[in-house]
C-alpha positions as a printed Julia matrix, in Angstrom:
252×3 Matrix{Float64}:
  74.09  114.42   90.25
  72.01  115.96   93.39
  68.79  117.1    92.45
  68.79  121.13   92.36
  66.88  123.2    94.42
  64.0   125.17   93.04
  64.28  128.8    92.9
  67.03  131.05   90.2
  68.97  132.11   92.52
  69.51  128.53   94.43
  70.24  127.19   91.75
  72.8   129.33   89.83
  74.62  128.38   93.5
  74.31  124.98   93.3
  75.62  124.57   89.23
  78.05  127.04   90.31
  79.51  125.47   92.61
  78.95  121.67   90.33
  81.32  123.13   87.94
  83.81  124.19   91.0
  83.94  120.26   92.06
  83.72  119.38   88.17
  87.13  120.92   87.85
  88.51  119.76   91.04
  87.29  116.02   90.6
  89.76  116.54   87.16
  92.73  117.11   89.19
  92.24  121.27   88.8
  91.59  121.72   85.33
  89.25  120.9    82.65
  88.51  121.72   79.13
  84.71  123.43   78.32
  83.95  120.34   76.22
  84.97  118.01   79.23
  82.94  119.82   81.52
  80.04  120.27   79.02
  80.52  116.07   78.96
  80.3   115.61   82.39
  77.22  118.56   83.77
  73.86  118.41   83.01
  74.22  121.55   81.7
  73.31  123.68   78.48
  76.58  124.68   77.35
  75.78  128.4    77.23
  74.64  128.03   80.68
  78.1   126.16   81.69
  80.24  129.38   79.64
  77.72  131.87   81.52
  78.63  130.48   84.63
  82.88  129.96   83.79
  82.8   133.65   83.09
  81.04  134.85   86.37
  83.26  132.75   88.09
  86.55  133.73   86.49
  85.25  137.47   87.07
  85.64  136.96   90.42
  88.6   134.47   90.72
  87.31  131.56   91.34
  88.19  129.81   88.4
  91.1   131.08   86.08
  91.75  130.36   82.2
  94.39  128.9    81.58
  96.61  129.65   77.95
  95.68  126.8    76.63
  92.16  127.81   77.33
  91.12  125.18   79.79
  89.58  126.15   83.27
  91.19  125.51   86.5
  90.58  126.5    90.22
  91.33  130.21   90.82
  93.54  131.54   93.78
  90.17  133.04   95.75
  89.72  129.16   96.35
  93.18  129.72   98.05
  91.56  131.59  100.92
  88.13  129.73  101.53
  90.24  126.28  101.42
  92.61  127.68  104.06
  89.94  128.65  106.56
  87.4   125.98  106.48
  90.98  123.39  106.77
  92.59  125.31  109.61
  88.77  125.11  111.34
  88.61  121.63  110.81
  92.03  120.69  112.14
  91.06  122.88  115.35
  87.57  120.74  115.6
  89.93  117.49  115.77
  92.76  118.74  118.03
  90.81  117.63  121.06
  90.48  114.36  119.7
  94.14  113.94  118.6
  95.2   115.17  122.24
  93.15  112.86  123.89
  94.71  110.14  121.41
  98.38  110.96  122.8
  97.01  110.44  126.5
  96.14  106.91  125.36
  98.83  105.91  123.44
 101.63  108.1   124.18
 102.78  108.85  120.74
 103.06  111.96  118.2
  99.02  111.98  116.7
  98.03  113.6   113.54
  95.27  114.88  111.04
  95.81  115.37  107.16
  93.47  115.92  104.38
  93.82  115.42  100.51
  94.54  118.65   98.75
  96.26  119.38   95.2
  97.16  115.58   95.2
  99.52  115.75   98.42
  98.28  114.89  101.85
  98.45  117.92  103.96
  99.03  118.0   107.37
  95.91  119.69  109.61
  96.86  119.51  113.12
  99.04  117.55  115.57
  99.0   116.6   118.87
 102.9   115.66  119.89
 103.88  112.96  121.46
 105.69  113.7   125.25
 108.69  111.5   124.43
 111.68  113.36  123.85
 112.52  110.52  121.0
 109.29  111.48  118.72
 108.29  112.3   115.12
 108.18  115.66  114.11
 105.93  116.0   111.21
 104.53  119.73  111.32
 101.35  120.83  111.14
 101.48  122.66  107.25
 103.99  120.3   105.66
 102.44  118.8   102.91
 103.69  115.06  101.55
 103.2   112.59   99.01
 100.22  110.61  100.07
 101.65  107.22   98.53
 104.5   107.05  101.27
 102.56  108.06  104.49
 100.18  106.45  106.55
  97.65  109.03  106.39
  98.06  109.18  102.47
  97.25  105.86  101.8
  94.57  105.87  104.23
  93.2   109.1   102.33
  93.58  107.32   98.27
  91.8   104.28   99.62
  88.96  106.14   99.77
  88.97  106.94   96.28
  87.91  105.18   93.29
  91.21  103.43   91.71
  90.9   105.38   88.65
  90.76  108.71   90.78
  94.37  107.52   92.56
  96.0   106.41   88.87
  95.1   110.33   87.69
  96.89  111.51   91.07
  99.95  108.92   90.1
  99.74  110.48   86.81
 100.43  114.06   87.88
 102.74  113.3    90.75
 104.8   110.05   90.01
 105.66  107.61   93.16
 109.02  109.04   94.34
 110.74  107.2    97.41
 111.02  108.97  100.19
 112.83  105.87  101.6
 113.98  102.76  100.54
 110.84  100.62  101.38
 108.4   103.29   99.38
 106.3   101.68   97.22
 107.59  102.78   93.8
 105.16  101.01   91.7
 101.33  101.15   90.78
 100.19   97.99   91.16
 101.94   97.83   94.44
 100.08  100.4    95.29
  96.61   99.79   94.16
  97.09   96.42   95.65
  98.02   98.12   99.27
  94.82  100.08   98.86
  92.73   97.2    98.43
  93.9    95.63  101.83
  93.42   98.59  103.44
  89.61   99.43  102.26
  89.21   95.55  103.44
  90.53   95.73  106.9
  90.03   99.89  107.49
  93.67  101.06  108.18
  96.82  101.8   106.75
 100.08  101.37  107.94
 103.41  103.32  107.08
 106.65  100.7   107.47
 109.39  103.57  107.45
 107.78  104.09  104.41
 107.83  108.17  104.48
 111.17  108.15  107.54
 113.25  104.95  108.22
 113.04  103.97  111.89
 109.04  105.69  111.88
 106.15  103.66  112.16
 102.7   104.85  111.49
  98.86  103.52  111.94
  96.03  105.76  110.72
  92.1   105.54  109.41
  90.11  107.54  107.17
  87.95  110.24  109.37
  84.37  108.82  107.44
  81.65  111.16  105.59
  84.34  114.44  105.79
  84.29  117.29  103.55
  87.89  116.04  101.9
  89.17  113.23  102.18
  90.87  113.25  105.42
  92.66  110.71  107.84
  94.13  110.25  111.59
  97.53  108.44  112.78
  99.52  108.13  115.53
 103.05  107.32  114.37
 106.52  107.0   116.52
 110.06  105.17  116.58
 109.86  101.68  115.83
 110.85  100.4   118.59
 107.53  101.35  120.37
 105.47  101.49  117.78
 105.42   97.49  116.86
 102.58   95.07  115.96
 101.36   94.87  119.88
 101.02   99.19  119.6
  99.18   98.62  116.41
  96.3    96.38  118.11
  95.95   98.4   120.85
  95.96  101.58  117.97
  93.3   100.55  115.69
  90.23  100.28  118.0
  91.18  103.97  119.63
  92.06  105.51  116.32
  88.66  104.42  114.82
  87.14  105.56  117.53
  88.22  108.39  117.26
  87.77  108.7   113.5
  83.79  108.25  114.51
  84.47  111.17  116.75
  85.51  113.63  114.47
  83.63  112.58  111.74
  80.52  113.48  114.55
  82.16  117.11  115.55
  82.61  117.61  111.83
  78.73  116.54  111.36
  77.65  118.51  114.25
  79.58  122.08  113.13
């Protein structure tokens, strides 16, 4: 844990807003006794600090009297995402001058990858993946490049709550398929979609590095254009432009 800043009022923020992540690194909810577990917090500081919080809607109790992310979060998550999609949308244009295909930015939220912004492709044959829509992260490009950057045991909880349904018929359906995809991709640094998420759609992307969320770029289009001679003239421009968001994002 980060060491706190001195001062009351600092540092009421900063457990605050522990407990916030605390809940959200547990897929939404947790229990008092899970949190109490995991903060270096006095419990009646930890209960102090779920009531303030659920006072003013940041965190809600739930029936069975665990704690999970109130709707206020709603708002604040909506913002500071829209922002960061219109940081990258530059970027993503400047991507479509250089490849010539449909490029886009999604970040992990409430285990689905949602989509951020999108720069479109000028080809009347194109993908049309819209900026809002949100998907399962297993069977996109820009999923997989967003759960390899978390810990395996992090991705098996999302697997948990969501399952692995097949969009198509070469979706990887199974766990240790795709822990093992994962792997490859944290050892080379990209991810590719093989009409995994829209038969006849092919899709490179890269994790955006050091982002609030975990987020991710791609550039995706029929396959017919979009073949193994796109992809290594791709990579290199998509991780450069990974670097270049990741420095806007830095930088704002």
């Amino acid at each position: 844990m980060a060491e706190r800043t001195a001062g009351p009022g600092v540092q009421s923020v900063e457990r605050a807003f522990e407990l916030l992540e605390l809940i959200t690194d547990a897929g939404g909810s947790a229990a008092l006794s899970e949190l109490a577990a995991t903060a270096d917090l006095p419990l009646p500081t930890i209960h102090r600090l779920l009531r303030t919080l659920v006072g003013l809607g940041y965190v809600r109790q739930l029936p069975n009297r665990r704690y999970a992310l109130g709707p206020r979060l709603i708002r604040l998550g909506e913002g500071a995402t829209a922002q960061q999609g219109t940081l990258a949308l530059p970027v993503l244009k400047k991507l479509v001058d250089q490849l010539g295909e449909t490029a886009n930015m999604a970040v992990l939220d409430s285990d689905q990858v949602l989509y951020i912004a999108q720069a479109p492709s000028r080809h009347s044959m194109r993908t049309f993946t819209e900026v809002g829509r949100r998907a399962h992260a297993h069977a996109t490009g820009v999923g997989k490049a967003v759960l390899a950057q978390l810990p395996d045991d992090q991705v098996r909880g999302i697997v948990a709550r969501t399952g692995l349904p097949a969009a198509t018929e070469a979706s990887i359906t199974g766990l240790d398929g795709l822990l093992a995809d994962l792997e490859l991709i944290r050892r080379r640094g990209w991810s590719v979609d093989e009409q995994e998420q829209e038969l006849g759609v092919r899709c490179f992307a890269v994790a955006v590095p050091g982002a609030p969320s975990p987020t991710a770029i791609s550039v995706s289009g029929p396959v017919s254009r979009v073949d193994e001679a796109f992809g290594q003239r791709a990579i290199p421009l998509l991780q450069a432009a990974a670097r270049e968001v990741a420095e806007d994002l830095r930088h704002r």
